[in-house]
Structure formats: structure tokens, C-alpha cells
ZAFI-745058 format. One record per atom (N, C-alpha, C): residue in three letters; x, y, z. Coordinates in Angstrom, 2 decimals, m for minus. Layout:
# residues N
   r      c1      c2      c3
 ALA       X       Y       Z
...
***
This chain:
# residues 239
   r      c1      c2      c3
 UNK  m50.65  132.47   76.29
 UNK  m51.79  131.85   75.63
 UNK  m52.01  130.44   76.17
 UNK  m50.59  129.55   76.37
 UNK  m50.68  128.29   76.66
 UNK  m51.29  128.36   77.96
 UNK  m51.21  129.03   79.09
 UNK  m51.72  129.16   80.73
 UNK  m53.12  129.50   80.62
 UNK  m53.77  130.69   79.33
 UNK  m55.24  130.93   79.86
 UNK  m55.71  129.12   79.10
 UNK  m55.60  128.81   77.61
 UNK  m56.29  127.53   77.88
 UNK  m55.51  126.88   79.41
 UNK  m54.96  126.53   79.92
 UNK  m54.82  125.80   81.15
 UNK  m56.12  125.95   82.24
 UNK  m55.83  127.57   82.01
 UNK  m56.79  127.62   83.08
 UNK  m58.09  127.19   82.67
 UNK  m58.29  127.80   81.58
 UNK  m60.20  127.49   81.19
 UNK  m60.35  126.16   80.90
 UNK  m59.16  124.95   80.91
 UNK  m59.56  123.46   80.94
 UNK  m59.97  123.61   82.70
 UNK  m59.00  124.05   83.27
 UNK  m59.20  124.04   84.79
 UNK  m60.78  124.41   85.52
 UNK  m60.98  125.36   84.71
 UNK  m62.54  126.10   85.02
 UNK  m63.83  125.14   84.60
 UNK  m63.57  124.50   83.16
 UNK  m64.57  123.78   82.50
 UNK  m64.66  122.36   84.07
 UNK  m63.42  122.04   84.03
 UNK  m63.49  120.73   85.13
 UNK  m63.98  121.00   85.97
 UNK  m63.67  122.16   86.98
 UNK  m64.18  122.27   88.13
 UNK  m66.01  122.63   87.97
 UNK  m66.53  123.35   86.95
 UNK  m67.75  123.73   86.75
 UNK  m68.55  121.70   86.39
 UNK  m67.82  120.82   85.30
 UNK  m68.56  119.95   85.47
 UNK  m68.56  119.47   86.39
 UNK  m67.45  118.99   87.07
 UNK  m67.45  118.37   88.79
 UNK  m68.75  118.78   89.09
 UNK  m68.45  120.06   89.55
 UNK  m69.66  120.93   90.51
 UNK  m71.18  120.37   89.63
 UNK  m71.51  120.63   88.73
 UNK  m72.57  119.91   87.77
 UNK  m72.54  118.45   88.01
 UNK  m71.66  117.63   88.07
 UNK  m71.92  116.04   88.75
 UNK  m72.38  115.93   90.27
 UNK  m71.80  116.71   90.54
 UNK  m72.05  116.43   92.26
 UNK  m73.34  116.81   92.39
 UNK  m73.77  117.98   91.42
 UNK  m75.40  118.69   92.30
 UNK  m76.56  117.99   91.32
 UNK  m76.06  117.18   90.50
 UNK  m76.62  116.06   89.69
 UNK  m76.77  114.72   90.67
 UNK  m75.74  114.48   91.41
 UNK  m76.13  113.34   92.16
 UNK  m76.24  113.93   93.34
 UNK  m76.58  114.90   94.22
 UNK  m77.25  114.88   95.20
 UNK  m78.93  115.36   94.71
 UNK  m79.23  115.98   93.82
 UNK  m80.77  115.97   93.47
 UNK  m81.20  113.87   92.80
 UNK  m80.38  113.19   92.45
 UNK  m80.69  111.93   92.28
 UNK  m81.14  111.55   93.74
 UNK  m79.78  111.58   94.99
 UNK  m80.22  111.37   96.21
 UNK  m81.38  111.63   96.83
 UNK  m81.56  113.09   96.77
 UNK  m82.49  113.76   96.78
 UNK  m84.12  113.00   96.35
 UNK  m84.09  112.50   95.20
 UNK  m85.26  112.30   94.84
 UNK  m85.01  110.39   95.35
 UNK  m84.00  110.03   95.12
 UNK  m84.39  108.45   95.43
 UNK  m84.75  108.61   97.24
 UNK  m84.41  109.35   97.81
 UNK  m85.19  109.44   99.33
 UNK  m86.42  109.86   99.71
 UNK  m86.91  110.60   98.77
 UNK  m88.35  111.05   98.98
 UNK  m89.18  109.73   98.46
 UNK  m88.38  109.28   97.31
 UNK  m89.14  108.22   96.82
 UNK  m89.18  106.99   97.94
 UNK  m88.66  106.78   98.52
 UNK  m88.43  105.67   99.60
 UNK  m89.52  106.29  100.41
 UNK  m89.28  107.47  101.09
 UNK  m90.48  107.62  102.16
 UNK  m91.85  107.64  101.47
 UNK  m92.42  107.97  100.14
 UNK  m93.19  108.13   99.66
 UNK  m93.99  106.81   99.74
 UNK  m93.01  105.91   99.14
 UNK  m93.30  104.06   99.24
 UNK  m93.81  103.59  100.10
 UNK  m93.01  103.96  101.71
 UNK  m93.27  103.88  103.01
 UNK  m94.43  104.61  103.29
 UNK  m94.71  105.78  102.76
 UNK  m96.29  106.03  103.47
 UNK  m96.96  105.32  102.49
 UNK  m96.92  105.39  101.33
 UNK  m97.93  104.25  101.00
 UNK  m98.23  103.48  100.77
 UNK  m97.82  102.23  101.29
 UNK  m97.33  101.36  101.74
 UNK  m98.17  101.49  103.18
 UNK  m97.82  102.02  104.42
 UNK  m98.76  102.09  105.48
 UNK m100.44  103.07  104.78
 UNK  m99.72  103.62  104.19
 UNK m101.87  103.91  103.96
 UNK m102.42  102.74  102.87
 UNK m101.75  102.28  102.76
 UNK m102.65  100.84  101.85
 UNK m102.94   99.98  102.93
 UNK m102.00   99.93  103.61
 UNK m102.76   98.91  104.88
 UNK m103.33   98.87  105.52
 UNK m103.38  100.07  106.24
 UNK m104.28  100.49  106.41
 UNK m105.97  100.77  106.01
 UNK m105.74  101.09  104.66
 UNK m107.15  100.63  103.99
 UNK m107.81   99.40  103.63
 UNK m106.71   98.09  103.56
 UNK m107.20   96.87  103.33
 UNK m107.47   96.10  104.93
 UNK m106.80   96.98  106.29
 UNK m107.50   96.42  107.41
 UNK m108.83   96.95  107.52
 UNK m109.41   98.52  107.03
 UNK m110.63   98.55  107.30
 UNK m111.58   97.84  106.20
 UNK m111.25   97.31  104.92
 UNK m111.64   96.96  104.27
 UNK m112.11   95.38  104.68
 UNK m110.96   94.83  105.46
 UNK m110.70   93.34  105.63
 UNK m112.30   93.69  106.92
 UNK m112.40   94.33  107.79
 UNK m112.95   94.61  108.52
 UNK m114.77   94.48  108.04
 UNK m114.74   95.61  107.14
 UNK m115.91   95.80  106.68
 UNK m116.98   94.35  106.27
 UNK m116.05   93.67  105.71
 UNK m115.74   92.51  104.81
 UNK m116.14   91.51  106.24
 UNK m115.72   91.44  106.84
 UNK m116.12   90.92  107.74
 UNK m117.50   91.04  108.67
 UNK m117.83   92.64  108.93
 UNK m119.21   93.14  109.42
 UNK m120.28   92.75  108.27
 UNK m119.78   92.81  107.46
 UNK m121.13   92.29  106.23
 UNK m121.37   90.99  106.17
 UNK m120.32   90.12  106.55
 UNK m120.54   88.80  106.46
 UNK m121.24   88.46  107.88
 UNK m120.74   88.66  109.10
 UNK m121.76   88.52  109.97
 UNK m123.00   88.81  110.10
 UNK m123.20   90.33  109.74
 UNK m124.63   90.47  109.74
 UNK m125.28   89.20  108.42
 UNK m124.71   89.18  107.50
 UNK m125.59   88.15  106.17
 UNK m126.00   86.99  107.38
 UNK m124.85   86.25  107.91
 UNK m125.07   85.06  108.77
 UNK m126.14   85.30  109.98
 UNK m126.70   86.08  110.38
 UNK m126.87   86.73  111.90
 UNK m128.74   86.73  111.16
 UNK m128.59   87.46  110.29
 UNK m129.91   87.79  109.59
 UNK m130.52   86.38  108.68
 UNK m129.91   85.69  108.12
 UNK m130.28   84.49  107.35
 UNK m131.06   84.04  108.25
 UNK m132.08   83.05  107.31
 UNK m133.03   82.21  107.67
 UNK m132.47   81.30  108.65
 UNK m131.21   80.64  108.83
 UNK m130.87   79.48  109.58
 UNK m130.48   80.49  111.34
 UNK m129.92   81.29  111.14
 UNK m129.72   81.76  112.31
 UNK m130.60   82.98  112.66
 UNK m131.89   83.49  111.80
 UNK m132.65   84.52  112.29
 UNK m133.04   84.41  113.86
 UNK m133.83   82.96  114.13
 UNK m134.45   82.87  115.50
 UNK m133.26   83.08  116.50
 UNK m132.21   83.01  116.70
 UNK m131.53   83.30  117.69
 UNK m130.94   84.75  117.50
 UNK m130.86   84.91  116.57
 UNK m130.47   86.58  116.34
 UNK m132.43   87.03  116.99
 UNK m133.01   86.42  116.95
 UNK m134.05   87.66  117.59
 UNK m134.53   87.67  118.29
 UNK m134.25   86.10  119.35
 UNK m134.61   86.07  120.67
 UNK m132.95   86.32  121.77
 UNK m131.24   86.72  121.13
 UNK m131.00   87.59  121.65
 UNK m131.37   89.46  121.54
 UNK m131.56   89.44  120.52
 UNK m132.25   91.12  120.22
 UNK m133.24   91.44  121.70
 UNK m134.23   90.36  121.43
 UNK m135.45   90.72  122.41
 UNK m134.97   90.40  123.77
 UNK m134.02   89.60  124.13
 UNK m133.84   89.30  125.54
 UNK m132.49   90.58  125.90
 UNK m131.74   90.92  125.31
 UNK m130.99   92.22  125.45
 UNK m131.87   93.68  125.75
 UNK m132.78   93.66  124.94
 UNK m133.26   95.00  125.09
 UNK m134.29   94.99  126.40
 UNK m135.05   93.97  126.63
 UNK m135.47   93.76  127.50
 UNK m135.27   93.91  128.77
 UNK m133.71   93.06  128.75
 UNK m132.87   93.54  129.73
 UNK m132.23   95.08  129.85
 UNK m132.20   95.37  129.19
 UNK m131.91   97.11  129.01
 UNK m133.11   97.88  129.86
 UNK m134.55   97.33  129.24
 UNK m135.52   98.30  129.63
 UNK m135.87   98.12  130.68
 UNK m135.31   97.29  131.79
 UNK m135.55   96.51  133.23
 UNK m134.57   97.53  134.10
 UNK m133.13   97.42  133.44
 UNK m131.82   98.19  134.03
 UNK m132.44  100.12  134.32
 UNK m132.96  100.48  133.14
 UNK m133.19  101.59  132.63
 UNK m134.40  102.04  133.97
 UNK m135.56  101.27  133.71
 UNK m135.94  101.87  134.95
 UNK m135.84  101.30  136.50
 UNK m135.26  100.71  136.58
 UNK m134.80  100.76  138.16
 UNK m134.25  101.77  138.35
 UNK m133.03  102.25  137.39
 UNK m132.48  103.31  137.86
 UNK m133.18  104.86  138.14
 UNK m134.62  104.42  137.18
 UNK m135.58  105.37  137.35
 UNK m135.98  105.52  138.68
 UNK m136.40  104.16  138.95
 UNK m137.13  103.93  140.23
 UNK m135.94  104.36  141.35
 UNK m134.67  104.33  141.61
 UNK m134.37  104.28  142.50
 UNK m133.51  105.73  142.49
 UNK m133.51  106.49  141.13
 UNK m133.47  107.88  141.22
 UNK m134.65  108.75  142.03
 UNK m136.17  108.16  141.87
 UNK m136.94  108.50  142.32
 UNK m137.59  108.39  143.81
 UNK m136.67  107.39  144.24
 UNK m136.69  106.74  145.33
 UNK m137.67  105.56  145.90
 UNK m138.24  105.13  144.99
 UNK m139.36  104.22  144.51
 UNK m138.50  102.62  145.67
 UNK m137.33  102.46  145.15
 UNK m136.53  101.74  145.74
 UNK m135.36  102.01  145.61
 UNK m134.42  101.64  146.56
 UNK m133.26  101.66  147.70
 UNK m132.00  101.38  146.64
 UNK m132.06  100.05  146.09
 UNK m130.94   99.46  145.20
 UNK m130.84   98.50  144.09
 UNK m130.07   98.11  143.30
 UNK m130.62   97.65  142.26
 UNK m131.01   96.23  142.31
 UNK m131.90   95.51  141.80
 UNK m132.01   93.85  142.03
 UNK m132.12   93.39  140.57
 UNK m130.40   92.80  140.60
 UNK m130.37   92.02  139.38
 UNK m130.99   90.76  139.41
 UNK m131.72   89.96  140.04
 UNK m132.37   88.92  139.71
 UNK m133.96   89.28  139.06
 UNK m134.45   90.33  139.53
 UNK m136.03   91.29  138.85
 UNK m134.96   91.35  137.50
 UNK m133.85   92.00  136.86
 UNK m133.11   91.78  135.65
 UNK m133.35   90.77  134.57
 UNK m132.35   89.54  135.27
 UNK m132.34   88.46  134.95
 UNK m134.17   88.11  134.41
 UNK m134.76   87.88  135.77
 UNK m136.22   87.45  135.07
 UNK m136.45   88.11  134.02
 UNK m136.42   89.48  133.66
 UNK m136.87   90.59  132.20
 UNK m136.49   89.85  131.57
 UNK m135.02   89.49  131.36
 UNK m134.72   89.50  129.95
 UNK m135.13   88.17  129.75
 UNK m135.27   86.98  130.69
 UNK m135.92   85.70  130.79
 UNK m137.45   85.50  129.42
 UNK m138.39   86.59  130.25
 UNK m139.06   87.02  129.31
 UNK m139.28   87.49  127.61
 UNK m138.18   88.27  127.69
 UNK m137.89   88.90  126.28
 UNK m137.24   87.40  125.79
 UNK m137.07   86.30  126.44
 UNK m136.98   84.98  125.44
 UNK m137.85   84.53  124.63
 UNK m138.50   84.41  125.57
 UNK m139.85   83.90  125.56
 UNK m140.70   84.43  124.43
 UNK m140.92   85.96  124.76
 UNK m141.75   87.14  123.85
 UNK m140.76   86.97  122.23
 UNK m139.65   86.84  122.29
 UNK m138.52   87.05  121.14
 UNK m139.25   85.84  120.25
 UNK m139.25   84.44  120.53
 UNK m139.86   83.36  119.68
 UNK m141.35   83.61  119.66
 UNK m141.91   83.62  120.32
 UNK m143.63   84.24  119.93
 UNK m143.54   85.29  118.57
 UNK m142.67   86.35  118.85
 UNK m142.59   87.25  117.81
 UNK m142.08   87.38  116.50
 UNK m141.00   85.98  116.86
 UNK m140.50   85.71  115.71
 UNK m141.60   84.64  114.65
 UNK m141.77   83.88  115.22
 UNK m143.13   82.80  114.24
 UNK m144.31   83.39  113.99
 UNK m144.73   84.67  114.92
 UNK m146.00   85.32  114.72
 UNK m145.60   85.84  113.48
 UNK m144.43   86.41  113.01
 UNK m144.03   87.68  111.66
 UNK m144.25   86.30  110.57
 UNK m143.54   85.50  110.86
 UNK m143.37   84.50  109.88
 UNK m144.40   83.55  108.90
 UNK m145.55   83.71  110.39
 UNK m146.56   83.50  109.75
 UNK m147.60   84.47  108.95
 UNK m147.60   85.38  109.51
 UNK m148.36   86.77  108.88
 UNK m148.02   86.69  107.30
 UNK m146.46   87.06  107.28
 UNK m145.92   87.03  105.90
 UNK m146.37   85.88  104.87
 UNK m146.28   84.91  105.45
 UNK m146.99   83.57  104.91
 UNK m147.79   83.56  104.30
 UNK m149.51   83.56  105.09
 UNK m150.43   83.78  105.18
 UNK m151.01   85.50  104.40
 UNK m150.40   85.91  104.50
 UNK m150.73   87.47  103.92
 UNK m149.54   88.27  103.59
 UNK m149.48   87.95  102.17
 UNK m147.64   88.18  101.36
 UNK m148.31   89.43  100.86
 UNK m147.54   90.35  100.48
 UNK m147.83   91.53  100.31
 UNK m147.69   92.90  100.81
 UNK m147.51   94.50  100.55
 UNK m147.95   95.32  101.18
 UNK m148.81   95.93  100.49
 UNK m149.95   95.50  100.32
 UNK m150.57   96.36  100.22
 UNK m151.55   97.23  100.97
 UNK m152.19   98.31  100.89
 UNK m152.55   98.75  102.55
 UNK m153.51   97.87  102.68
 UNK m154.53   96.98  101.99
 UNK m155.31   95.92  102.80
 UNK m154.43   95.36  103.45
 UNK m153.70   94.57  102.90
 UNK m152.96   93.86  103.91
 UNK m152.10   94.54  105.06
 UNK m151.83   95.92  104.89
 UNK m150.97   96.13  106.14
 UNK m152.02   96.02  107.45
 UNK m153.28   96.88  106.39
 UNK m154.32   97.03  107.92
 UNK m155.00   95.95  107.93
 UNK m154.69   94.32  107.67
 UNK m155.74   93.13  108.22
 UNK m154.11   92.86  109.18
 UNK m153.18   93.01  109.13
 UNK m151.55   92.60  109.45
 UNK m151.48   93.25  110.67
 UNK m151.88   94.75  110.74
 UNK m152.16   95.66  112.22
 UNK m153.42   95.17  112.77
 UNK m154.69   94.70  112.43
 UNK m155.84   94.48  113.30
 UNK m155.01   93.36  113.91
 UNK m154.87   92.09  112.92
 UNK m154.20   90.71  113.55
 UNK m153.83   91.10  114.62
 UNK m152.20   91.77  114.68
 UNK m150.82   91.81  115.68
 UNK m152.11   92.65  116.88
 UNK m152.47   93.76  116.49
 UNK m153.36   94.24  117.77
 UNK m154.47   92.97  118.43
 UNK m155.48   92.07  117.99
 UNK m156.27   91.95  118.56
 UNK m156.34   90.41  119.15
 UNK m154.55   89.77  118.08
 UNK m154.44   88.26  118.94
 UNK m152.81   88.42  119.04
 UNK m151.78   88.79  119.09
 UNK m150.70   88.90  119.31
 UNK m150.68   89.29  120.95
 UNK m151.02   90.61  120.47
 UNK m150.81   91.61  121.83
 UNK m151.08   91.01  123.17
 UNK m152.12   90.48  123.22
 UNK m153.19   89.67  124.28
 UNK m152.18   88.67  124.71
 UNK m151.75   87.58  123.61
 UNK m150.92   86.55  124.10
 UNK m149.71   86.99  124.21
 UNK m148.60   87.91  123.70
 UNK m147.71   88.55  124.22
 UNK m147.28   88.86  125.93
 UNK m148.64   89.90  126.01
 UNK m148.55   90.45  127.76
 UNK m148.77   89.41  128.41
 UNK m149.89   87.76  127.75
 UNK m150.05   87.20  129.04
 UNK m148.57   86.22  128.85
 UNK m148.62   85.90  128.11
 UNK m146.79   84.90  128.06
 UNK m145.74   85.93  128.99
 UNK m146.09   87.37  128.95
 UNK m144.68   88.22  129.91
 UNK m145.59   87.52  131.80
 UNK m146.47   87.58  131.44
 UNK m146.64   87.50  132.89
 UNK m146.98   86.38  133.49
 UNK m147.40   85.23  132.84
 UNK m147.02   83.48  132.83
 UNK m145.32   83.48  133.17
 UNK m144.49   83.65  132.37
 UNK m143.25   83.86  132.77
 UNK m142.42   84.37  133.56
 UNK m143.34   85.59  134.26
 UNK m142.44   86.37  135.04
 UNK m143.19   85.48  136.49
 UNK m144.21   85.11  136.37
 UNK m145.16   84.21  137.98
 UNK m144.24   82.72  137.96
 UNK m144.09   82.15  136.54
 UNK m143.08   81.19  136.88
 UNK m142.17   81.43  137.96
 UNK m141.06   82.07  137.33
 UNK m139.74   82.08  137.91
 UNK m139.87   83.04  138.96
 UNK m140.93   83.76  139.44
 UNK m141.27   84.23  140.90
 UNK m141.93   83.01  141.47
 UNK m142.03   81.76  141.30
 UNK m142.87   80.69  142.47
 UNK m143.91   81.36  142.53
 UNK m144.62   81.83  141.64
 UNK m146.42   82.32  142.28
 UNK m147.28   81.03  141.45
 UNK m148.27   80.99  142.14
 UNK m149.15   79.79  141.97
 UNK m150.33   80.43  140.81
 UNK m151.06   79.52  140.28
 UNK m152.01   80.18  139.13
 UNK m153.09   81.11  139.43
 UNK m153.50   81.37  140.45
 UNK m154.48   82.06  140.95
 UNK m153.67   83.46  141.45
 UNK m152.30   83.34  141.99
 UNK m151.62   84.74  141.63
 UNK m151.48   85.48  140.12
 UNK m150.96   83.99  139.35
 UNK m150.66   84.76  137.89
 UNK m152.10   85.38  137.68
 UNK m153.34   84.64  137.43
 UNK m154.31   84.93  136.99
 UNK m154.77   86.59  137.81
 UNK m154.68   87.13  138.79
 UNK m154.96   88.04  139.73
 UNK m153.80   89.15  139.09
 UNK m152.63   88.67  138.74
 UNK m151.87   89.80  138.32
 UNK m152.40   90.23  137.06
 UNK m152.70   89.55  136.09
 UNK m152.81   89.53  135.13
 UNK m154.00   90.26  134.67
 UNK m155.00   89.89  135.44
 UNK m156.47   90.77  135.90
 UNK m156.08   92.30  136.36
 UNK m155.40   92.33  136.82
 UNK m154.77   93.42  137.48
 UNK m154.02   94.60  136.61
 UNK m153.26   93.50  135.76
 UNK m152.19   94.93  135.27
 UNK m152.21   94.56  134.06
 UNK m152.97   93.64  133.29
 UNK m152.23   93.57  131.74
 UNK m153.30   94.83  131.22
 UNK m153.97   95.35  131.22
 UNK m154.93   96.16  130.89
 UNK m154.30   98.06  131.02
 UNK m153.50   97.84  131.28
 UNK m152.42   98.56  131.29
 UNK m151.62   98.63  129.95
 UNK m150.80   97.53  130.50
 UNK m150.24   97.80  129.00
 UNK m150.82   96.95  127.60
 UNK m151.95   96.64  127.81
 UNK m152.67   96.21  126.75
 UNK m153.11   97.88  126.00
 UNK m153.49   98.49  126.98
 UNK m154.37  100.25  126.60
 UNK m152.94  101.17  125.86
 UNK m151.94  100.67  126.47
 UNK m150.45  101.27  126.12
 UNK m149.95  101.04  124.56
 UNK m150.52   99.81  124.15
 UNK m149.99   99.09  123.29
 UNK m150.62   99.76  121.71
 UNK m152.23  100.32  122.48
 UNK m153.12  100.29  121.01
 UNK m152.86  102.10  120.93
 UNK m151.77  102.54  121.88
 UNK m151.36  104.32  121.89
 UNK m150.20  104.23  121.10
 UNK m149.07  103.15  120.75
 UNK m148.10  103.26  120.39
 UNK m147.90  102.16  118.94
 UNK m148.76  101.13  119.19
 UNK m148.22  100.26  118.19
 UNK m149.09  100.18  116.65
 UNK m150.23  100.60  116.46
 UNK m150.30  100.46  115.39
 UNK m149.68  101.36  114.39
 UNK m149.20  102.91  114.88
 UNK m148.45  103.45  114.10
 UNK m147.17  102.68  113.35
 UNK m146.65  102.04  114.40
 UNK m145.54  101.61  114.13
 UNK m145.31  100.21  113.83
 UNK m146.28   99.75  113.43
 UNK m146.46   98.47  113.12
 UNK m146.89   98.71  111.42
 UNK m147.91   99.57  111.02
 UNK m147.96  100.27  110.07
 UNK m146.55  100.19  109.40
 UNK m145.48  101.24  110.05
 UNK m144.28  101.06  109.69
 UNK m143.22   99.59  109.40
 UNK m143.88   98.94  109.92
 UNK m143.17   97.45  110.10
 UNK m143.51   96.69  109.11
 UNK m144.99   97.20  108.98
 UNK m145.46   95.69  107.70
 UNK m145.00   96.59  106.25
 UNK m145.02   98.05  106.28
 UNK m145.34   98.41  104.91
 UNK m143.95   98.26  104.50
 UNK m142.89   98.63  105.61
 UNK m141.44   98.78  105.16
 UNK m140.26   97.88  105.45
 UNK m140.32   97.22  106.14
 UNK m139.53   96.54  106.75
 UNK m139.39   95.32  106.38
 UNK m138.23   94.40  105.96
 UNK m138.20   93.25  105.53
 UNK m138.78   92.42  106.92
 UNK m139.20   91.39  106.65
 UNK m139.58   90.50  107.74
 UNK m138.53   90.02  108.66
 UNK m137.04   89.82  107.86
 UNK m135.70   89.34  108.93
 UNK m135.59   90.33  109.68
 UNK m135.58   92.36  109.40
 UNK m135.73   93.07  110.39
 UNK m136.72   93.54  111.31
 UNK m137.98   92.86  111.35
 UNK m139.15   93.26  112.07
 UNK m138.69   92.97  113.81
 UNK m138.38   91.78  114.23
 UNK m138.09   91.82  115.44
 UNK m137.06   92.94  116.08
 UNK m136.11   93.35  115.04
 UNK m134.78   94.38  115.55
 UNK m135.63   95.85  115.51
 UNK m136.65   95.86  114.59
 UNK m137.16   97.07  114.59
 UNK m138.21   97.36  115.73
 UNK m138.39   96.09  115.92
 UNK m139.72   96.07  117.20
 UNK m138.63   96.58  118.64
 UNK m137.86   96.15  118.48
 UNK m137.11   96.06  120.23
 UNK m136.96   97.48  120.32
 UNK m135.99   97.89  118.78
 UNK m135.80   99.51  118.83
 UNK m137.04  100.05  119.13
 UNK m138.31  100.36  118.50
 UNK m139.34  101.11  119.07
 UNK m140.00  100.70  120.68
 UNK m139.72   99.57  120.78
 UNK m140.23   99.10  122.18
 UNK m139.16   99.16  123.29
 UNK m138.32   99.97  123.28
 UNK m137.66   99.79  124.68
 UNK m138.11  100.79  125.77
 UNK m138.65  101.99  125.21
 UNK m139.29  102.44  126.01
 UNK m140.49  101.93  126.83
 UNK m141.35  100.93  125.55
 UNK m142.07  100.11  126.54
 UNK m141.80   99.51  126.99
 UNK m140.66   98.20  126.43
 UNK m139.98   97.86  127.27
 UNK m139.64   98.27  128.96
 UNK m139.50   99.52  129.58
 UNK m139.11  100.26  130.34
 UNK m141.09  100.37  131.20
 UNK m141.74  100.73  130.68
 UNK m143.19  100.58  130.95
 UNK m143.82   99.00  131.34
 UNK m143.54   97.96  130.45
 UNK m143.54   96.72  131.14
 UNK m143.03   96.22  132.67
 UNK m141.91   96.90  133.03
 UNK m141.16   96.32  133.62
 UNK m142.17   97.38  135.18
 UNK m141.99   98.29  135.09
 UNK m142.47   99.31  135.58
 UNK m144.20   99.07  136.20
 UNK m145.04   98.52  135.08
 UNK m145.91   98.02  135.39
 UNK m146.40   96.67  135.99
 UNK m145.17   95.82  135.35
 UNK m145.31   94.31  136.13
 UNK m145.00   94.54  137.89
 UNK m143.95   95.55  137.79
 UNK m142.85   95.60  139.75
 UNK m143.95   96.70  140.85
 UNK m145.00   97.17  139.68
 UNK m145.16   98.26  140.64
 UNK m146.89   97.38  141.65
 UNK m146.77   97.68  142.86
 UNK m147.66   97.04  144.20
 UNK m149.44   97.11  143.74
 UNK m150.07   95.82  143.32
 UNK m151.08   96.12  143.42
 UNK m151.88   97.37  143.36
 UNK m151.90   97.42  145.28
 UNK m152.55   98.22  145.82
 UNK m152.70   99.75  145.37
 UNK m150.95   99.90  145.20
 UNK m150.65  101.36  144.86
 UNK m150.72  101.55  142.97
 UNK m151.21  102.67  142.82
 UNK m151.78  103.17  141.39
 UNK m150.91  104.04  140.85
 UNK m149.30  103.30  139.74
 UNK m148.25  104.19  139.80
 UNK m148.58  104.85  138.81
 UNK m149.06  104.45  138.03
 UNK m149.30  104.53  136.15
 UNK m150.63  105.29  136.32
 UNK m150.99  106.08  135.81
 UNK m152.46  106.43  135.79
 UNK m153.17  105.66  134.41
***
């Protein structure tokens, strides 16, 4: 009698042992998952407060970029970038087509020279419109589209081509001859594409985005300017 209790103290011990030990390896068990758990999140929080820190940052530039104090240079680089885009864009046209040989970044340079120029015209022209005629209502969008069509446009093309005879050394009786020549072009171009989208500009568009919205719809003309200023008198590229 005295040996079976022996043994069944012996059995009870070895069964709690075994019950402590698989008690503290499920503790182990869980304090290690918990550590890596920490560790990933821990890296996915940081992850979320760098894109956050980020975001936080893109919003604050654009606020600064778009504000009244820094609009004019936010939109005479807009206009002198895209400009330059729509210069790059078709040479490569032209010289896919074989029109010319290779590329001439100084014809470049002058574009986007221009799109300076055109960028502050466009920026004080919006500024004043808005001014002068606050509102959308469709009177005002369509006295806002006759305006931009019938005194903008005019002084626009001739300021691109005053500018581009500058910094080519042509004398006034060239500018005046080019100008005779080709603004009638994209003057006829202008009244195919822009009052739709000028429509769009006055009815919807805050006035700080009108120049960014102009470049976006105009780079194709953009690409047509450039095209029409380079192409020879004589020869009739454009119909």
C-alpha cells in the first residue's frame, strides 16, 4: 500500500512538472510572437507616418506654390516648362518626319523664353477679368470668352513672336513680315480650340488654377506654335 501511494506521489509530480514546463513554453511561445508582432508594428507605423509626414508636406507646397504671393512664378514656370515641352515634342516630330536632321536646343531655349513672357501676360490678364467681372454666371463666362478671344489672343501670338524676333536678332520689319505671315494661323487655331475650353476655365476653375489648366489644354498647341513659328515662309506646312 505504502509503494502504490509512492508511486502515485511520483506520477502526480512528474504530470505537474510536465504541466509547468508546457505552461512555460506556451508563455515563451506567446511572449515571442508578441515581440515580433510589436516589431511589425512598429515598422508599419512608420511607415505610415513617413507617407503621412510626406503627404503633409505635398499639401503644404502646393498651398505655398498656389498662394497669392508665389502664384506668378508658379505660372510663368508652368508656362515656360510646357512650352518647352511643346518645342522638344515636335522637333522630334519634325525630325521623325525628316523635316530636319537634329535637334536644336537653342530654337528650345527661345520656346520656353516665350512661355515667360506669355506665362505673365496670362497671369494679370485672369486677374484682371476676375476683378473686373466676378462671377460665373453664363453672361459673364461668355463676355470672359469674347474678351480672352478678341484682345488676349491677338496680343498673346504677337508678344510669342516680338519675342521669338528678339532673341533671333531680326529687325522690326522682319518681326512685322512674320507676323503678317503666320499669326493668322494660329490666331484661326485658337477660335477651333479655345473657346470651348475657356468656357471650361471661367465656369470651373479657380482663378490660381487657370494658367495650369491652360498649359494642360495647350500643349498640343503649344506643339502647333512652335511648328508654325520654325516652319519657311515660302513653304505651306499647315494647311
Amino acid at each position: 500500500m505504502q509503494s502504490l501511494r509512492c508511486q502515485a506521489r511520483i506520477l502526480f509530480s512528474t504530470a505537474a512538472s510536465s504541466g509547468r514546463l508546457i505552461r512555460l513554453n506556451l508563455l515563451r511561445n506567446v511572449a515571442t510572437g508578441s515581440g515580433t508582432g510589436t516589431g511589425s508594428g512598429t515598422g508599419s507605423g512608420s511607415g505610415f507616418r513617413s507617407r503621412a509626414k510626406l503627404m503633409q508636406k505635398l499639401r503644404e507646397w502646393h498651398a505655398r506654390a498656389f498662394s497669392n504671393r508665389f502664384l506668378l512664378f508658379t505660372n510663368v514656370g508652368i508656362s515656360l516648362t510646357l512650352s518647352c515641352l511643346g518645342d522638344v515634342m515636335e522637333q522630334h516630330l519634325e525630325i521623325y518626319s525628316g523635316e530636319i536632321e537634329r535637334f536644336d536646343s537653342l530654337r528650345t531655349s527661345h520656346m520656353a523664353t516665350s512661355g515667360v513672357t506669355v506665362g505673365i501676360i496670362c497671369h494679370f490678364w485672369y486677374k484682371m477679368l476676375d476683378k473686373r467681372m466676378p462671377g460665373r454666371s453664363m453672361r459673364v463666362v461668355a463676355k470672359k470668352i469674347v474678351l480672352d478671344q478678341l484682345i488676349c489672343s491677338p496680343v498673346y501670338i504677337s508678344v510669342f513672336f516680338v519675342t521669338l524676333g528678339l532673341l533671333e536678332q531680326k529687325d522690326k520689319h522682319e518681326v512685322w513680315d512674320e507676323i503678317k505671315d503666320k499669326a493668322w494661323k494660329l490666331y484661326a487655331a485658337e477660335w477651333t480650340v479655345w473657346p470651348a475650353a475657356q468656357f471650361i476655365n471661367f465656369y470651373w476653375i479657380p482663378t490660381h488654377y487657370r494658367i495650369f489648366y491652360d498649359n494642360i489644354i495647350s500643349l498640343g498647341y503649344d506643339v502647333l506654335t512652335s511648328k508654325v513659328k520654325h516652319t519657311k515662309s515660302h513653304i505651306k506646312k499647315i494647311p
